[in-house]
C-alpha atoms as one frame of an Amber mdcrd trajectory, in Angstrom:
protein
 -28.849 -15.549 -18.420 -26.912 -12.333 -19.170 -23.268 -12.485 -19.578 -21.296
  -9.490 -19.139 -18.821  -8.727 -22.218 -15.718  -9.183 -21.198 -14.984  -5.513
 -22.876 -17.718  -4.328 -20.560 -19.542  -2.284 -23.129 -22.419  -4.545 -22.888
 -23.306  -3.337 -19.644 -26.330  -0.662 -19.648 -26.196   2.141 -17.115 -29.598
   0.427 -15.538 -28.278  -3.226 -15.625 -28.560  -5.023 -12.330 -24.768  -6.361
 -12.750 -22.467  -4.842 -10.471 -18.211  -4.558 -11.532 -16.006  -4.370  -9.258
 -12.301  -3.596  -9.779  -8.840  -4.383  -8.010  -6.959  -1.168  -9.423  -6.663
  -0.317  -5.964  -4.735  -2.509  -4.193  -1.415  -1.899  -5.533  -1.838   1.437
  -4.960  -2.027   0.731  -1.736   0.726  -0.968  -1.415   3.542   0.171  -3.804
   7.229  -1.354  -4.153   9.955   0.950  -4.738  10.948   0.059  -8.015  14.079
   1.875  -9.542  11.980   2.646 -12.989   7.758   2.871 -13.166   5.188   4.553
 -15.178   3.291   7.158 -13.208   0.918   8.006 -15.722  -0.252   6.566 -19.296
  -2.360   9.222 -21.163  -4.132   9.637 -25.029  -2.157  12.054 -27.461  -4.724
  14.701 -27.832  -5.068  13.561 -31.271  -4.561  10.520 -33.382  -4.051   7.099
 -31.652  -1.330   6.979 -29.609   0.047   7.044 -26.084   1.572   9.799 -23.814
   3.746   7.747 -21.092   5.473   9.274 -18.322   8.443   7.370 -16.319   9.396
   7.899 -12.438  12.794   6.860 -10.926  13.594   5.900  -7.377  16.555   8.031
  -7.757  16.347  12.098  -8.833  16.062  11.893 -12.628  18.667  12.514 -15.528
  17.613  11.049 -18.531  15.520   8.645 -20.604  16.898   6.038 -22.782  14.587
   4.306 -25.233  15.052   2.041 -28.105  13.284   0.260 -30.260  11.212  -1.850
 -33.193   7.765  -1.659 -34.809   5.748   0.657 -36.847   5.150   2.973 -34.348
   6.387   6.508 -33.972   8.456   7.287 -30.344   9.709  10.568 -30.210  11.614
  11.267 -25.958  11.338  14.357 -24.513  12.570  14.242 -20.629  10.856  11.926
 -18.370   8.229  11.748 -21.269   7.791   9.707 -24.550   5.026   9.526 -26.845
   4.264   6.533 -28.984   1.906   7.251 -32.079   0.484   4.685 -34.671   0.178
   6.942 -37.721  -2.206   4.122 -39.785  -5.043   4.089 -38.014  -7.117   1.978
 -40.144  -4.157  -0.708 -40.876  -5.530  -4.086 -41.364  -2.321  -6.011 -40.367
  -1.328  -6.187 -36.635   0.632  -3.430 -35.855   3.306  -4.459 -33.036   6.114
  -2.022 -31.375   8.451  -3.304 -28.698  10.314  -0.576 -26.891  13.113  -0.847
 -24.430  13.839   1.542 -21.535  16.726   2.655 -19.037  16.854   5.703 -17.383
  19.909   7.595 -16.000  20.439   9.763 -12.897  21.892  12.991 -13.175  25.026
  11.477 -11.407  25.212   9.029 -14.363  23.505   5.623 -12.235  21.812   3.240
 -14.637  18.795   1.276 -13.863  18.757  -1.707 -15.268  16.823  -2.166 -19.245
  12.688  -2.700 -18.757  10.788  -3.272 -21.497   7.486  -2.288 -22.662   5.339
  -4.216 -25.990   2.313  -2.549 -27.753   0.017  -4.017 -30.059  -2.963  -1.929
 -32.195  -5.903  -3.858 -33.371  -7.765  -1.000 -35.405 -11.747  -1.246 -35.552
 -11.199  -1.632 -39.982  -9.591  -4.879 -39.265 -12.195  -6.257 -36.375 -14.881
  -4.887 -39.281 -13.533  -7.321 -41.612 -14.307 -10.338 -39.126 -18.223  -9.326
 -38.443 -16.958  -7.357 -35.144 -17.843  -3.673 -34.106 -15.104  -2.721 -31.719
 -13.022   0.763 -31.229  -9.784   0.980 -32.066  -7.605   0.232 -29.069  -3.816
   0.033 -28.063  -3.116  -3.196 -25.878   0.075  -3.468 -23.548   1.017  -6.704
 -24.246   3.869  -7.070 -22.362   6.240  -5.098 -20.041   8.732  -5.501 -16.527
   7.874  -2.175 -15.608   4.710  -1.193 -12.647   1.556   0.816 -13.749  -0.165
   1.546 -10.787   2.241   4.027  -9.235   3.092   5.678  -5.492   5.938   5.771
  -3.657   6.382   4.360  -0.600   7.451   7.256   0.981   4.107   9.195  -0.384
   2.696   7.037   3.071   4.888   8.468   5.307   2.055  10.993   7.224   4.289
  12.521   9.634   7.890  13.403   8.406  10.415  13.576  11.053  11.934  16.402
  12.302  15.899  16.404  13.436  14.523  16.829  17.318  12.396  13.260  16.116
  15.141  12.117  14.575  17.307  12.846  17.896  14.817  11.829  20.333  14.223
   8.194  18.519  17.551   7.484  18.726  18.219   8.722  22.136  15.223   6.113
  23.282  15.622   3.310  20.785  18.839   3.476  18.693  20.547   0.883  21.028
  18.105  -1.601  20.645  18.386  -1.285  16.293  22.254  -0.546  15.885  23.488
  -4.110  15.455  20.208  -5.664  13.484  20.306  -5.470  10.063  17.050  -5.374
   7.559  13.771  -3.359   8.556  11.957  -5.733   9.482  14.081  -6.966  12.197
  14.701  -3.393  13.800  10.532  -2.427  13.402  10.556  -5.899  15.207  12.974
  -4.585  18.724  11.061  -1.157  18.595   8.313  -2.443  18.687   8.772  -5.015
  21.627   9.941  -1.535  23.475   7.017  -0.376  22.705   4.660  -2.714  24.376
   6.571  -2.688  27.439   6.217   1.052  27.870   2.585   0.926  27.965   2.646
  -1.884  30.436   0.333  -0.667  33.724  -0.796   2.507  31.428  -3.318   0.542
  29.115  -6.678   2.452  29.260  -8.747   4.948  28.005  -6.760   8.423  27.398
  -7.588  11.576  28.257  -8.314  14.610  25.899  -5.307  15.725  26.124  -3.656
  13.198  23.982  -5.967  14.006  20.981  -3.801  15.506  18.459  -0.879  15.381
  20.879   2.500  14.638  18.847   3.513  10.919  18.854   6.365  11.175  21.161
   4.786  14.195  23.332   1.979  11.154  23.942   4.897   8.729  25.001   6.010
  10.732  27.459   2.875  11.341  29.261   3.168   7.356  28.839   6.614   6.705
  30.586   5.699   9.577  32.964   2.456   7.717  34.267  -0.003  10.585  34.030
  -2.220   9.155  30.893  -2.920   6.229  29.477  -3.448   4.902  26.070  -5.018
   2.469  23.297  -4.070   1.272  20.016  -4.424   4.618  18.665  -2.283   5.883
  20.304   0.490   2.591  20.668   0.519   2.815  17.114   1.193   6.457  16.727
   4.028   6.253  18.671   5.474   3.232  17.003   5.273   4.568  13.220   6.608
   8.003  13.997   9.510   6.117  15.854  10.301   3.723  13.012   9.924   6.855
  10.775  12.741   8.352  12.753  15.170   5.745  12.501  14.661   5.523   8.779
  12.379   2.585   8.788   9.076   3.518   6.452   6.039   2.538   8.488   2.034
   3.897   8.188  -0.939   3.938  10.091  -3.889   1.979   8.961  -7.382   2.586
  10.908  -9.888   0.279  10.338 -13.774   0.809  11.533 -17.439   0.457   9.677
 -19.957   2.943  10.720 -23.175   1.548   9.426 -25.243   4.375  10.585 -23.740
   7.609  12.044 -25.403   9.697  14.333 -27.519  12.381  12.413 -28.708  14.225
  14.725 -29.971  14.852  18.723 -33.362  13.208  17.907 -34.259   9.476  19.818
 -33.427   7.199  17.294 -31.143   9.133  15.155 -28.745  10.229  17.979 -25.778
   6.971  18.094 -24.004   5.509  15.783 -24.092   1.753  14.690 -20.734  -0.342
  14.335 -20.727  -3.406  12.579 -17.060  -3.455  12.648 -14.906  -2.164  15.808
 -12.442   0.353  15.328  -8.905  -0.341  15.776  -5.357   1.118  14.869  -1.851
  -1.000  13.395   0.980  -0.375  11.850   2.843  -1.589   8.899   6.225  -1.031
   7.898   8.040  -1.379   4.601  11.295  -3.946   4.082  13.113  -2.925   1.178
  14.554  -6.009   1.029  11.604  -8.227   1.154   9.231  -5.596  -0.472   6.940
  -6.147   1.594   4.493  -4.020   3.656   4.362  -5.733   7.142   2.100  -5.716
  10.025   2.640  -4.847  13.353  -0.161  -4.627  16.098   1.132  -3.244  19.537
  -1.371  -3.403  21.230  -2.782  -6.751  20.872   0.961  -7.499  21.340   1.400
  -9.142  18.133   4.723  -8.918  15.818   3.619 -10.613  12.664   1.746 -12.901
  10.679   2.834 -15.127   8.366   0.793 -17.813   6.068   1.164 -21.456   5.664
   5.138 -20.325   4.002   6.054 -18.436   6.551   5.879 -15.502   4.759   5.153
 -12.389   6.521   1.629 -10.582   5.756   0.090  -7.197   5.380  -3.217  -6.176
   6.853  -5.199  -6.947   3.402  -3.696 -10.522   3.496  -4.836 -11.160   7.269
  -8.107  -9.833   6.125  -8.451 -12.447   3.066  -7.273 -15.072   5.462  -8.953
 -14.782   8.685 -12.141 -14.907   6.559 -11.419 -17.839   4.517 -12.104 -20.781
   6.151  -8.796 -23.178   5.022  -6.473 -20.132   4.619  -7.575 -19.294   7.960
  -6.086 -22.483   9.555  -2.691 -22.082   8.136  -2.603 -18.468   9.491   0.272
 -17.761  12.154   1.206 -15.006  14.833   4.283 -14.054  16.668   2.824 -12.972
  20.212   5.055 -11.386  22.718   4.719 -11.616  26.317   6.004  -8.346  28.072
   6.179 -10.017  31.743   8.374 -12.861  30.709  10.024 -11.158  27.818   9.508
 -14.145  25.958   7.856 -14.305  21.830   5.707 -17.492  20.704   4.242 -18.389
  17.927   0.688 -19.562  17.525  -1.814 -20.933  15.151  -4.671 -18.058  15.021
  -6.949 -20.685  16.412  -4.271 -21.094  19.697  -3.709 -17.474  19.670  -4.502
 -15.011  22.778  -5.636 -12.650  20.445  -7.669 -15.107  18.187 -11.038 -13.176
  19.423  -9.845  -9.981  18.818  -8.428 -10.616  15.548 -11.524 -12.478  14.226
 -13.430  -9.002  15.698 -11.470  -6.437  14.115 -10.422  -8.381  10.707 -13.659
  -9.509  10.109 -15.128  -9.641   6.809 -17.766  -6.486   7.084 -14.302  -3.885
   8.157 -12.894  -0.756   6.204  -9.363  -0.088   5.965  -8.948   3.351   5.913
  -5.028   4.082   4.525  -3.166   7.940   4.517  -1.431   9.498   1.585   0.236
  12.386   1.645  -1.788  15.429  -0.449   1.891  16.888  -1.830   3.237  13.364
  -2.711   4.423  12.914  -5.877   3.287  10.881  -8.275   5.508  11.327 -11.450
């Protein structure tokens, strides 16, 4: 039996063991933290490390102290960290700490950060071929770095901005939390495409989010969770509330040409549209499904649940039992809570969540990223 080193250098370019990684997820679905790395890079020479800090507020300055053998020098949002033995056989530790400053003089609070080099002379010593390497031991602050606003597809114009408030600023001016006024917009929502469910025309395709609502409320089109969706994130976006998109659908086969046989596609997962907002007070992302009518999903806690969570749930078979939905009714106004099993939607959710689907998330191309 082969076991695969757990520094994965004992895996040959032709083994037959697959890796798989999770670097993605929180990538996916960032927190806006006041202080983060956005990058950790090699000095071009030497061992040491090139880290690069991003702030939720515009940046001022870096703060940094310290203890250990290594070397820090600070140079804006920028500090380098260099172990000038490289062949030391004693552990060679360096703790750092870090606050940054906006230009207006606001603080975030201290993070810290803890190194430790193991150089390959002192792994030599015990029998052991290994590089030399510089481990983060220890640190407060988040790696794997985006903004939630880098999510944000379409940004709201003041005419958005003007028109959202116009048609739903009532319903959010006394609630407090995002969460809770994503929750009223989208109950609005729903009710507007009462009696206009359907198949729309080609003249929605590409048709601004609230350009589509109106052919909505003015009963000429019709519309799907494409298009439900749409119109709820660029709504929430325009009253300040962060929400995405996220499309799922697997195309097994696509359609490669006109020849029999080669000329349809093959789904093995239906596609399907939701939104998810952020609450910077939870930080959370949240999900919200329009058209299936469906205002959250919590777990056995009652904690509310992203689309990746509903996805490890529905297809595990205990997790799936504790699963729990907030459906609301449009003709009697009226919100209940079911078990997924009790749930109107408990079909539809097993269809589109099911374990064969791809998530297909939306990031800005100019977002920034430190």
């Amino acid at each position: 039996m082969k076991i695969p080193d757990v520094s994965l250098q004992g895996l040959e370019l032709t083994s037959d063991i697959l890796v798989f990684t999770n670097q993605q997820y929180w990538e996916f679905h960032p927190t806006e933290e006041p202080l983060a790395l956005s990058s950790i890079e090699r000095t071009p020479d030497g061992v040491g490390l090139v880290l690069r800090v991003a702030t939720a507020f515009p940046f001022g300055a870096l703060e940094v102290t310290g203890r250990g053998v290594a070397q820090v020098t600070v140079e804006g949002d920028t500090l380098t960290v260099r172990y000038p033995d490289e062949n030391t056989l004693e552990p060679a530790l360096h703790e750092l700490t870090l606050t940054a400053v906006s230009a207006t003089g606001e603080r975030t609070a201290p993070h810290h950060i803890a190194f430790h080099y193991a150089s390959a002379a002192r792994d030599a010593l015990n029998g052991r071929a290994m590089r030399n390497r510089i481990i983060v031991k220890d640190t407060d602050l988040q790696v794997a770095f985006s903004r939630v606003a880098d999510w944000v597809i379409e940004i709201p114009t003041d005419e958005d901005r003007t028109y959202a408030q116009n048609r739903w600023g009532e319903l959010t001016a006394s609630l407090k939390g995002a969460y809770a006024k994503a929750r009223a917009v989208t109950r609005a929502v729903i009710d507007d495409f009462e009696g206009h469910r359907g198949t729309p025309s080609d003249k929605m395709n590409r048709l601004h989010p609230f350009r589509q609502h109106e052919r909505i409320l003015a009963g000429i089109d019709h519309g799907w969770c494409a298009n439900m969706a749409e119109i709820l994130c660029h709504a929430l976006n325009s009253l300040a509330v962060p929400c995405r998109l996220v499309r799922m659908r697997h195309t097994y086969r696509d359609a490669s040409s006109d020849a029999p046989g080669e000329n349809f596609e093959v789904l093995i997962a239906g596609g399907h549209t939701i939104a998810e907002i952020y609450d910077a007070e939870l930080k959370q992302w949240i999900w919200l499904d329009p058209s299936q009518r469906q205002l959250a999903a919590r777990d056995a806690g009652g904690h509310l649940l992203c689309m990746a969570e509903i996805h490890q749930r529905i297809n595990h078979p205990q997790q799936r039992q504790d699963l729990r939905l907030d459906h609301y009714d449009p003709q009697a106004k009226t919100e209940t809570t079911y078990a997924l099993a009790d749930s109107p939607v408990a079909k539809n959710m097993a269809h589109y969540a099911k374990r064969e689907q791809r998530f297909y998330y939306f990031k800005r191309r100019d977002a920034v990223t430190g």
